[in-house]
C-alpha positions in Angstrom: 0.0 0.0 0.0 1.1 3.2 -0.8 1.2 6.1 2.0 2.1 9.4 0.7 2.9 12.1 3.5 2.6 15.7 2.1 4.1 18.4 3.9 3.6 22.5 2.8 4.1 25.0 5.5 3.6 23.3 8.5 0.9 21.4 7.4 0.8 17.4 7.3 -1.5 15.5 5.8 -1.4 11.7 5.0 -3.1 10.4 2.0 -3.2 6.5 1.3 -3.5 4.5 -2.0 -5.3 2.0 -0.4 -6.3 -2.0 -0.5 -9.1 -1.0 -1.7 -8.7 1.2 -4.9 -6.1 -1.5 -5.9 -8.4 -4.1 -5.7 -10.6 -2.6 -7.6 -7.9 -2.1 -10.0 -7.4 -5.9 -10.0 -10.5 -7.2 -10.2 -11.5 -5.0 -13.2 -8.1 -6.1 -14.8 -9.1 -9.4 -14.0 -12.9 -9.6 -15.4 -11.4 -8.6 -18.7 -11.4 -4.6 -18.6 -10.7 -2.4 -21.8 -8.0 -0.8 -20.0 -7.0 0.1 -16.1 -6.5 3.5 -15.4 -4.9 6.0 -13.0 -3.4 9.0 -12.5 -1.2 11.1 -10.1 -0.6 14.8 -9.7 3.2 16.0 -9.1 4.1 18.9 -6.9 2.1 18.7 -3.3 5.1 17.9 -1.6 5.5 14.5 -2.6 9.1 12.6 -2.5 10.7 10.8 -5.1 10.6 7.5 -3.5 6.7 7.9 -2.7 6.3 8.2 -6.1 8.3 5.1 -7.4 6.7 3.2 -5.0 3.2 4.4 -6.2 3.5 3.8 -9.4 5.3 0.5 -8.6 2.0 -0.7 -6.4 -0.1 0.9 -9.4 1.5 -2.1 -11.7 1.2 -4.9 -9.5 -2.3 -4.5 -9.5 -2.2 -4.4 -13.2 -2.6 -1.2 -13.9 -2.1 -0.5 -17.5 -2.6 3.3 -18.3 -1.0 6.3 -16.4 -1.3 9.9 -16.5 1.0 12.7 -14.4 0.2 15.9 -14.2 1.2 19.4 -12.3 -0.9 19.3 -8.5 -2.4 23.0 -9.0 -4.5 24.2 -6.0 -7.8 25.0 -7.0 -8.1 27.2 -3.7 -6.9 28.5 -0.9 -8.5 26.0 1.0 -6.5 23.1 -0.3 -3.1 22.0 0.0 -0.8 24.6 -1.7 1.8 23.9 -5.0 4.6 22.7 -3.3 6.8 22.6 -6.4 6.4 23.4 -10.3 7.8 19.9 -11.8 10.1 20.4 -14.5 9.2 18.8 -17.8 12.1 16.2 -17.9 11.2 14.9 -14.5 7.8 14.3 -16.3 10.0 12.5 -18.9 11.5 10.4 -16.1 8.8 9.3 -14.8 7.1 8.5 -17.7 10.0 6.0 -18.8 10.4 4.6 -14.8 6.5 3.8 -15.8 7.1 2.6 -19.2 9.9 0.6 -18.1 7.4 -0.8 -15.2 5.1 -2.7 -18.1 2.5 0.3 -18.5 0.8 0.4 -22.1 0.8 4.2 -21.8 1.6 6.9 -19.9 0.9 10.4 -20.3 3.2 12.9 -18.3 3.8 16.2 -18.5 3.0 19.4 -16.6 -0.7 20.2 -18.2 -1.5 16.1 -18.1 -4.8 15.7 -16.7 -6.8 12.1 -16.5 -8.5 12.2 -20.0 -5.5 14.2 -21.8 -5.2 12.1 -24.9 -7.8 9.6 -23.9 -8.6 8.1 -27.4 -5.1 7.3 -27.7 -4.9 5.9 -24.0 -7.2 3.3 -25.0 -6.3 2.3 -28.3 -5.3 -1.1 -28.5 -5.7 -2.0 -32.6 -2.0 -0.9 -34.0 -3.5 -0.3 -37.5 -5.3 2.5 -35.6 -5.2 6.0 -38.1 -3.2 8.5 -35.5 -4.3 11.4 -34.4 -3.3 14.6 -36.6 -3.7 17.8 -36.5 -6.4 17.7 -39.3 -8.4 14.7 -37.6 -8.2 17.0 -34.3 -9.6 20.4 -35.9 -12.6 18.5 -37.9 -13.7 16.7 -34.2 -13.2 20.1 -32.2 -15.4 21.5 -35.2 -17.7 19.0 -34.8 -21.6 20.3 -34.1 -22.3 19.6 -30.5 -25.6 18.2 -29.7 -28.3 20.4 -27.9 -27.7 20.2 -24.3 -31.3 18.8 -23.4 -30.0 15.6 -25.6 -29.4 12.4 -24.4 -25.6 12.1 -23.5 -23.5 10.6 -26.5 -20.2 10.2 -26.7 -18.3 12.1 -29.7 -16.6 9.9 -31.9 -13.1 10.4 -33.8 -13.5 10.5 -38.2 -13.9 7.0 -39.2 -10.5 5.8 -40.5 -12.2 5.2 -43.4 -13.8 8.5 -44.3 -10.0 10.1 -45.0 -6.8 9.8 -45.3 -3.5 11.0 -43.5 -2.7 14.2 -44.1 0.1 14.6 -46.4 2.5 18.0 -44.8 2.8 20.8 -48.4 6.0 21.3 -49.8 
């Protein structure tokens, strides 16, 4: 189990990654899940080692997608920014999890849980990538009226056009 202490100005608080969430972690893994996900935020006073051993308990209870992100306070009334994480400690962490037997891992200081999630779980290799192109025409896509039933937004079929080709 993981036990992170977080320390900011005299304040001590003890959160715990417990049994429980990585059981649950497990047993979806085990009933045949899509994909296992979590994620943790960077930068509320966290140590190294906490972190390794996190991400290490994550795995064992096959885990198979992670995401990092900057901790940013959303008020005053929560646990201040300890420390702004650089952008290659996001790169080491992502390989310490990669190098763990994670399928993916998003890092980086404006990761949040669904950053990328269409590529998160994405398991057919013959997949069309995102691109630029493919991103602009589903951010352009109409949004349904907001009385509608909820529906989830769905990529251009693979099918409907091809990669785009950079102009010389």
């Amino acid at each position: 189990m993981s036990e992170v202490l977080l320390s900011a100005k005299g304040l001590h608080k003890t959160y715990t990654l417990g049994q429980r969430s990585l059981e649950v972690l497990r047993r979806a893994a085990a009933a045949g899940a899509a994909a296992t996900k979590s994620g943790l935020m960077l930068g509320a006073g966290e140590r190294a080692e906490e972190i390794a051993q996190t991400v290490d308990d994550l795995q064992r209870a096959h885990c198979q997608i992670l995401t990092l992100g900057q901790y940013l306070s959303p008020s005053d009334q929560h646990l201040p920014v300890d420390r702004f994480v650089e952008p290659e400690e996001f790169v080491r962490w992502r390989q310490y999890a990669l190098d763990r037997g994670f399928r993916h891992v998003e890092a980086g200081p404006l990761v949040r849980s669904s950053y990328h999630a269409a590529l998160q779980v994405n398991t057919d290799p013959d997949a069309v990538p995102s691109t630029p192109a493919a991103d602009e025409r589903l951010a352009a896509a109409p949004l349904p009226p907001a009385d509608a039933p909820h529906q989830a937004r769905q990529r251009p079929d693979a099918s409907s056009h091809q990669r785009e080709q950079p102009n010389p």
